[in-house]
C-alpha positions as CSV (number, residue, x, y, z in Angstrom):
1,X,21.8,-42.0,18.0
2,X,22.9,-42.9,21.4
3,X,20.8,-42.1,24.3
4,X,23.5,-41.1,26.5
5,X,23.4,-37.9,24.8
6,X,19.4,-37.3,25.8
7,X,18.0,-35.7,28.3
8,X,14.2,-36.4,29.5
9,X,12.0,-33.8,28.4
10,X,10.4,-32.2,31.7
11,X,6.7,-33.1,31.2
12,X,5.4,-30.0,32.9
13,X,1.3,-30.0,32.8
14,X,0.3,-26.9,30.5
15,X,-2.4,-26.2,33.1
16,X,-1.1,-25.7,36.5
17,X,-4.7,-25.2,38.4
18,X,-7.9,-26.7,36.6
19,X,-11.5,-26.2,38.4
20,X,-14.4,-27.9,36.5
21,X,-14.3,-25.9,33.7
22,X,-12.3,-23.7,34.6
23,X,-8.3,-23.5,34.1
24,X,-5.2,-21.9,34.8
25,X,-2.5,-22.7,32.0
26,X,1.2,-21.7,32.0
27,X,0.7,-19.8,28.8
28,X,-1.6,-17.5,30.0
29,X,0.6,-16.8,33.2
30,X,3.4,-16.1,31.0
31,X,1.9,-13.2,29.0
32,X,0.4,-12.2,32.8
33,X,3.6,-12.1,34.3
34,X,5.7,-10.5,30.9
35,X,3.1,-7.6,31.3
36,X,3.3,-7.2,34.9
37,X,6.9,-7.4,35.8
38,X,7.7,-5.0,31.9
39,X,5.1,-2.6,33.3
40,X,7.1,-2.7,36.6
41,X,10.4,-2.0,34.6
42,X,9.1,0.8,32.9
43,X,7.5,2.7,35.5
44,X,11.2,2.1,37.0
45,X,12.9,4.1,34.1
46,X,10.6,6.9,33.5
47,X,11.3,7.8,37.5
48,X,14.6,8.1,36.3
49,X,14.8,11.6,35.1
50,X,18.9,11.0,34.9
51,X,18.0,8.6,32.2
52,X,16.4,11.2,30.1
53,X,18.3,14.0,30.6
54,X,16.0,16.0,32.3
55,X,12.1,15.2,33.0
56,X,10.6,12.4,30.9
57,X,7.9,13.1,28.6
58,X,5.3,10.5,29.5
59,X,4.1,10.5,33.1
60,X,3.9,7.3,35.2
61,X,0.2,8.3,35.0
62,X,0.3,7.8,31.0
63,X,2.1,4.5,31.2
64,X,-0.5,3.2,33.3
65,X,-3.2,3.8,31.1
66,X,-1.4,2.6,28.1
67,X,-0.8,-0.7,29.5
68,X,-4.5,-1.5,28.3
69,X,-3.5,-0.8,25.2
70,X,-0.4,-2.6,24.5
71,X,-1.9,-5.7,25.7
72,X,-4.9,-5.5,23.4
73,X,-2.0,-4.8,20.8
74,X,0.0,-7.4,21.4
75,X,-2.7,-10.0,21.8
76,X,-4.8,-9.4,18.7
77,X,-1.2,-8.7,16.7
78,X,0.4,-11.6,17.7
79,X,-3.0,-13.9,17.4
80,X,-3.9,-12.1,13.7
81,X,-0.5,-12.5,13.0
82,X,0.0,-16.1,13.5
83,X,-3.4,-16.7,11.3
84,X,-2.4,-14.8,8.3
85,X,1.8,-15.8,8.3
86,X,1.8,-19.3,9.2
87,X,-1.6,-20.7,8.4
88,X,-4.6,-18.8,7.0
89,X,-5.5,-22.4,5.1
90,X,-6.1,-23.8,8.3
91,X,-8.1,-21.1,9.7
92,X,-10.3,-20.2,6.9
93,X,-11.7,-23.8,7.3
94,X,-11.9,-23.8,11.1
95,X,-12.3,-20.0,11.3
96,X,-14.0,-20.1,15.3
97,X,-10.7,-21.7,16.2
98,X,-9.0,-18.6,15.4
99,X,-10.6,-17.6,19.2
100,X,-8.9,-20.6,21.0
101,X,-5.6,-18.4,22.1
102,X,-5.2,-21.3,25.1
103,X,-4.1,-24.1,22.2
104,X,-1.0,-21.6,21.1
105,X,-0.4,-19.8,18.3
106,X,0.9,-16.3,18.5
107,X,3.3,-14.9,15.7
108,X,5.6,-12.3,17.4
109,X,5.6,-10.0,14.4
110,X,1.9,-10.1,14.1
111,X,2.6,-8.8,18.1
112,X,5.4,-6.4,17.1
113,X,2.9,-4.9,14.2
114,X,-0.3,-4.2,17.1
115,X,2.2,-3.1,19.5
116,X,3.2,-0.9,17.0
117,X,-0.6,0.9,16.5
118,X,-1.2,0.7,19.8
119,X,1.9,3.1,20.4
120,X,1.0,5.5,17.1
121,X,-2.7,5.8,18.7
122,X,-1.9,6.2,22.4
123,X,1.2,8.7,21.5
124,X,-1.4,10.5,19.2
125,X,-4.4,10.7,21.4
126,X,-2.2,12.1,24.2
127,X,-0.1,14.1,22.5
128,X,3.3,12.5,23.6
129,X,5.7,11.5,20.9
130,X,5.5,8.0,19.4
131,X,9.3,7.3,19.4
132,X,9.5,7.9,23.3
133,X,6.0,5.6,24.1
134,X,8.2,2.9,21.8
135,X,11.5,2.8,23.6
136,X,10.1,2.6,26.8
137,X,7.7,-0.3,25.6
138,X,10.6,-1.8,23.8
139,X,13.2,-1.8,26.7
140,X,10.8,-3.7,28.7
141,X,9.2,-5.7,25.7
142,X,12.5,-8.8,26.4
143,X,11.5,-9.6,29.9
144,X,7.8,-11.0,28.0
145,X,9.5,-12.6,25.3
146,X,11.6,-14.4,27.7
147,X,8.5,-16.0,29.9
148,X,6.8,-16.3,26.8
149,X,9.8,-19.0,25.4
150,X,9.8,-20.2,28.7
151,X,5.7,-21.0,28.1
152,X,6.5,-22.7,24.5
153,X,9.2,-24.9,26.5
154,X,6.6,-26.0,29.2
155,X,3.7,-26.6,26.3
156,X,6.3,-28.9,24.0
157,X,5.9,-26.6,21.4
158,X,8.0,-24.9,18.8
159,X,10.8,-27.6,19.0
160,X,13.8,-27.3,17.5
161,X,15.6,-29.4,14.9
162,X,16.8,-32.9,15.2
163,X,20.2,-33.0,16.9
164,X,23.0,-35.0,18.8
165,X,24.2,-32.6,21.1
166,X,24.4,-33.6,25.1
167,X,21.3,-31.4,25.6
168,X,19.0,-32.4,23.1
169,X,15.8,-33.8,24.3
170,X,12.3,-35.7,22.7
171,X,9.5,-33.9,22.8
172,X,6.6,-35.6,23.0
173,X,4.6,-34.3,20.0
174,X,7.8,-34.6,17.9
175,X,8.3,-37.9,17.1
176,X,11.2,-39.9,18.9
177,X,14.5,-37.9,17.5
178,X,16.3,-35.9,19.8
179,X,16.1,-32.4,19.1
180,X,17.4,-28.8,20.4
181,X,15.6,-27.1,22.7
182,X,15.5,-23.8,20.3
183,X,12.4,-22.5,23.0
184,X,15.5,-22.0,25.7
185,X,18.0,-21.0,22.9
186,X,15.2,-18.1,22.3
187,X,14.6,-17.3,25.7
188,X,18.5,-16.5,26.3
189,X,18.6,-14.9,23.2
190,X,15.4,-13.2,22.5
191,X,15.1,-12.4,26.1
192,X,17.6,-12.3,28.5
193,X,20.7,-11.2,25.6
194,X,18.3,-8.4,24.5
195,X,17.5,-7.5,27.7
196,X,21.3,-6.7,28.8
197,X,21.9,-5.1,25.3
198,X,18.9,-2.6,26.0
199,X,19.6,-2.2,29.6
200,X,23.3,-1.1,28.6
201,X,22.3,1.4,26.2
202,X,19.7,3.2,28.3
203,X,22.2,3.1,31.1
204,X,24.7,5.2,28.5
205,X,22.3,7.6,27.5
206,X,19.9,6.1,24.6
207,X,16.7,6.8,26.3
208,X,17.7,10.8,25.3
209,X,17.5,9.7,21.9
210,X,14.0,8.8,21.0
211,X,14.0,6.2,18.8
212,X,17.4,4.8,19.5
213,X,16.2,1.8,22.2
214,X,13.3,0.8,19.5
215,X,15.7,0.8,16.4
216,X,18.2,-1.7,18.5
217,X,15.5,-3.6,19.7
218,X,14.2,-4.4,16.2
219,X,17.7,-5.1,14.9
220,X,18.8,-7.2,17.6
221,X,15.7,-9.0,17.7
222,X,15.9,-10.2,14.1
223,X,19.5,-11.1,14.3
224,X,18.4,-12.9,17.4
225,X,15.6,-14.8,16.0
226,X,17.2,-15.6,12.5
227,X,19.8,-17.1,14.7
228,X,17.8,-19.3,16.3
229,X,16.0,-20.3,13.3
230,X,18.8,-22.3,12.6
231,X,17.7,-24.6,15.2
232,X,14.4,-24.3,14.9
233,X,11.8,-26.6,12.9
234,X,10.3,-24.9,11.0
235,X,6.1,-25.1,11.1
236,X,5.0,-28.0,9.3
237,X,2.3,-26.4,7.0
238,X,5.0,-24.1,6.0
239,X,8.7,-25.7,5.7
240,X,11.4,-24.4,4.6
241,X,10.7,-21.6,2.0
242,X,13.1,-19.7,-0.3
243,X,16.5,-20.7,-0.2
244,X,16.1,-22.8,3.0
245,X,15.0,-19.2,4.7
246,X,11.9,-20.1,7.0
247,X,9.4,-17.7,7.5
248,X,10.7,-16.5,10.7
249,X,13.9,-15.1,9.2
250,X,11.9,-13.5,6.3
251,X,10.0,-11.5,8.5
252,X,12.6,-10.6,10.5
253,X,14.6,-9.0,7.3
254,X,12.2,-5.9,7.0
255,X,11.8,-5.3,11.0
256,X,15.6,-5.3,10.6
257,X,15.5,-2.8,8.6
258,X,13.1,-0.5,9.9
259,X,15.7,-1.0,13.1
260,X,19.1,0.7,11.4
261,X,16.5,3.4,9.9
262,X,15.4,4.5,13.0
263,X,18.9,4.0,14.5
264,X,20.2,6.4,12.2
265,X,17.5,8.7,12.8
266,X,18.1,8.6,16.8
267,X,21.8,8.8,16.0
268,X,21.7,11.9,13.8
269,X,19.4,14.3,16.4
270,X,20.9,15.8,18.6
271,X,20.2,14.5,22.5
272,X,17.6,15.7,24.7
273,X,19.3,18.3,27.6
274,X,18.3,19.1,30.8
């Protein structure tokens, strides 16, 4: 394969600050900042009363407090997640390794899934309905995906397939083919594509449909991601499964279609009014 069609994989150091024992790594900045800047967006839209169609029915107040809980969602989800899908063989051996979140290892649907009970409980315990705590967390949910690809990209991780395109690049854990970059093709896709998508339909009226921004999140997420698993490699302990299917697009096919369910739900009530 010619090398004119390479380009040098950015060795970025996975820890940006280290102090004895101490260390600050790109990963955990990632989920830092996805949080932070999503928590920002949302507390953007639930000003906007416009949005809703009249005055929203969480607070600012309510968000706030929830934040705690998504992240504990998310985190344990995602980490619980990635154990039991991709490699509970592994981790039954080494089961205190299941702690080490700063080596990687976070299974967005395991994420999706504690997101998920972290809205049914919050929405529940304060008596605000589920549907509406989802769409706001899911219209802001893109912007973490997208620093989170961003954070495989800078670890070498989750490389994509061999490949001879002009943009294909060696990772250094991946042996000495050129492959894609799938971590960027996700982060486009997965991130910034969803993003506009969401964006678009809250600015035409979704957000007074409860349900309607979470449904098109979870279908345009999988169609997303089973995109991109075409470029992806697949984890080695796992390969290709079924068909050639990898376990990414096989979870995505139920999320999908708990998405058109609840889109067809949002699309059959009737909007909120003023």
């Amino acid at each position: 394969m010619p090398t004119l069609f390479v380009l040098p994989f950015p060795a970025i150091d996975p820890i940006l600050i280290s102090v004895g024992p101490f260390s600050i790594r790109w990963y955990a900045l990632a989920y830092i900042g996805g949080i932070m800047f999503g928590w920002l967006y949302a507390r953007a839209l639930i000003k906007a009363e416009t949005l809703w169609g009249g005055k929203p029915p969480l607070t600012l107040e309510d968000f706030d407090d929830f934040i705690l809980w998504v992240t504990l969602g998310i985190i344990l989800g995602g980490r619980i997640g990635y154990v039991l899908f991709y490699n509970p063989g592994y981790y039954a051996a080494h089961p205190l390794e299941v702690f080490e979140l700063w080596n990687g290892g976070m299974s967005f649907h395991g994420g999706f899934l504690g997101c998920v009970a972290a809205v049914v409980l919050f929405g529940w315990k304060r008596n605000i309905p589920i549907l509406t705590v989802g769409d706001v967390t899911c219209a802001a949910a893109p912007i973490g995906l997208f620093f989170g690809r961003l954070a495989n990209f800078i670890n070498g991780e989750l490389w994509g397939r061999p490949a001879d395109v002009p943009w294909a690049m060696v990772f250094p854990h991946a042996g000495n083919l050129p492959r894609h970059p799938s971590q960027i093709y996700e982060a486009a896709l997965e991130g910034l594509l969803l993003f506009v998508v969401l964006f678009l339909l809250i600015r035409s009226g979704a957000l007074k449909r409860p349900g309607l921004i979470l449904g098109s999140f979870a279908l345009v997420y999988s169609l997303a991601r089973s995109f991109s698993e075409f470029f992806r490699e697949p984890d080695a302990q796992l390969g290709f499964l079924w068909g050639g299917a990898t376990m990414g697009m096989l979870l995505s096919i139920p999320l999908a279609l708990a998405g058109m369910i609840l889109i067809a739900y949002a699309l059959r009530r009737k909007p909120r009014q003023a």
